[in-house]
C-alpha positions in Angstrom: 0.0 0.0 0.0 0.8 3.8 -0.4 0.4 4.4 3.0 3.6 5.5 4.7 4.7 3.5 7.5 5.1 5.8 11.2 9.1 5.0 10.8 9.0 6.8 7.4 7.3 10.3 8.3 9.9 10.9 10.7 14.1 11.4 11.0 14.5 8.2 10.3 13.7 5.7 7.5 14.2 2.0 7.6 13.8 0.1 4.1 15.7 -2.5 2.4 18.9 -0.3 1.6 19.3 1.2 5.1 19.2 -2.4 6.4 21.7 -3.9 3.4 24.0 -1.0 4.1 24.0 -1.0 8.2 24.8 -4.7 7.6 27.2 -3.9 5.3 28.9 -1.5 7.6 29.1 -3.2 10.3 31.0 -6.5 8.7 33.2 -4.1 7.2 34.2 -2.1 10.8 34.8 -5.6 12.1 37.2 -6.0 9.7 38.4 -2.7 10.0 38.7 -3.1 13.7 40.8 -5.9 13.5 43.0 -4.6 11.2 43.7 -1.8 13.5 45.2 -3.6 16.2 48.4 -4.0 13.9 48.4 -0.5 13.1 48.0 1.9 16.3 50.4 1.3 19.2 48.5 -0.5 22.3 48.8 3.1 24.1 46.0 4.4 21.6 44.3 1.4 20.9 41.6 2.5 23.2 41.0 5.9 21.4 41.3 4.1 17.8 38.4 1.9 18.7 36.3 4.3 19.9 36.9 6.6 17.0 36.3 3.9 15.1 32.9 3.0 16.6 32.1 6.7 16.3 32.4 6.6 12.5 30.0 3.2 12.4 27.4 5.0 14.2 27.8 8.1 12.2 27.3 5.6 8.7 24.6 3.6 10.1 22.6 7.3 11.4 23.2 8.4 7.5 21.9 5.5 6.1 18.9 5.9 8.2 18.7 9.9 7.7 15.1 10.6 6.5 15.8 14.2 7.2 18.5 16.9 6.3 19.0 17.5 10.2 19.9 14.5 11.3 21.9 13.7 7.7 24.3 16.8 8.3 24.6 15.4 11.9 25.3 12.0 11.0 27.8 13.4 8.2 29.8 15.3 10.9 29.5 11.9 12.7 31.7 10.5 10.7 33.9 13.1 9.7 35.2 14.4 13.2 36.4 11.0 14.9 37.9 10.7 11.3 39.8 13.3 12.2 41.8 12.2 15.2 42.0 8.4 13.8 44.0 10.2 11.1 46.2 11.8 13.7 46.5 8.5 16.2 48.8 6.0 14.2 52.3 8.3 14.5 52.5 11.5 15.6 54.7 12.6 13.0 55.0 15.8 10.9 53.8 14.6 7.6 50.2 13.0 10.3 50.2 16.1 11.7 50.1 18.1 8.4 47.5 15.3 7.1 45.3 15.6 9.5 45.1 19.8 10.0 44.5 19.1 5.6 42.2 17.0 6.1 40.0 18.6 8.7 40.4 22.4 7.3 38.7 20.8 3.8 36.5 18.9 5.9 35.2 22.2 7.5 34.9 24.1 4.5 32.8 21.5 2.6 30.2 20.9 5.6 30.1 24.9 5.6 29.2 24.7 1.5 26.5 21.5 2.3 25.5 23.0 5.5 24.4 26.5 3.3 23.2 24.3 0.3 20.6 22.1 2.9 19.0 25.6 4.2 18.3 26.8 0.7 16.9 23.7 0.0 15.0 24.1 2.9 14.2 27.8 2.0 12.6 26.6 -1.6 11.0 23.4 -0.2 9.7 24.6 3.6 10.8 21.5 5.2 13.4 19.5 6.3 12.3 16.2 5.9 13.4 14.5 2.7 10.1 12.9 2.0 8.8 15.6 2.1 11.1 17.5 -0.3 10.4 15.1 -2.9 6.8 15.1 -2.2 7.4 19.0 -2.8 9.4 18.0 -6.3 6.7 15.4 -7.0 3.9 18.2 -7.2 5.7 20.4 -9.3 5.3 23.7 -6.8 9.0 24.2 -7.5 8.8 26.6 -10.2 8.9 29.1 -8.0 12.0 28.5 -6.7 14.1 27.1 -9.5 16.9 29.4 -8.9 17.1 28.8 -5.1 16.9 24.9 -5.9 19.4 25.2 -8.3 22.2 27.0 -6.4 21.4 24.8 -3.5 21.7 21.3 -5.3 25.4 22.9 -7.2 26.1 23.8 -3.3 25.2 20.3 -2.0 27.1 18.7 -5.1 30.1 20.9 -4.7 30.4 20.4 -1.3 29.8 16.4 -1.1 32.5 16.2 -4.0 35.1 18.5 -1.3 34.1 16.1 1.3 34.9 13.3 -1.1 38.5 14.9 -2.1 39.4 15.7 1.6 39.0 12.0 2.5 41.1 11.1 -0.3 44.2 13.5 0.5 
């Protein structure tokens, strides 16, 4: 049936992909986790783990995001602990210098998503991202073509940043 289930309307959705990719996730930070151990001396083990954990959560709350709130959260979920994993393995110059990279593009691309998610919100009037397609889906958006232009080339431009600071 059409009918939307209660865990759809709200922050979160459950459907088959959320499910495939929390499952997903989690075999893949098991194996992550114990690939670890080898790498991080036992006197940040403790903090590795944890910052690990961190970034499953912050994956698994994305996955379920059914609203742009809780997706910029979970986003920054992820990229913070990211942050000090990158600086945990050797304290070194060239770790020190990745990480401060890492985190200044890391800032400036959730500034560029966070600005492109509150124009989106300014053209649809709400957050939740049923909704916004329920907005699309109508065709009211006409009226703000510009505004949901600009704010999908902001969301686009600053996913791709977030993409390019992970992989520098």
């Amino acid at each position: 049936s059409d009918a939307a289930r209660p865990l759809d309307t709200g922050p979160f959705r459950a459907d088959a992909l959320t499910w495939y990719v929390r499952g997903l996730t989690l075999a893949l930070g098991a194996v992550i986790s114990i690939i670890l151990i080898d790498q991080i001396d036992e006197g940040h083990s403790a903090e590795s783990q944890a910052c690990l954990l961190a970034i499953l959560v912050g994956v698994n709350l994305t996955a379920l995001a059914n609203d742009l709130v809780v997706l910029f959260l979970a986003l920054e979920l992820v990229s913070i602990p990211t942050y000090v994993l990158l600086y945990l393995p050797r304290r070194g110059e060239a770790n020190q210098e990745a990480a401060i990279k890492y985190m200044l593009l890391s800032i400036f691309s959730s500034a560029i998503v966070l600005y492109g998610m509150s124009m989106l919100y300014g053209a649809a009037g709400t957050t939740n991202l049923a909704g916004i397609a329920e907005y699309f889906e109508a065709g009211q958006s006409e009226s703000a073509t510009t505004l949901i232009r600009l704010s999908v080339a902001l969301l686009i431009a600053g996913a791709s940043w977030l993409g390019v600071a992970g992989l520098t």
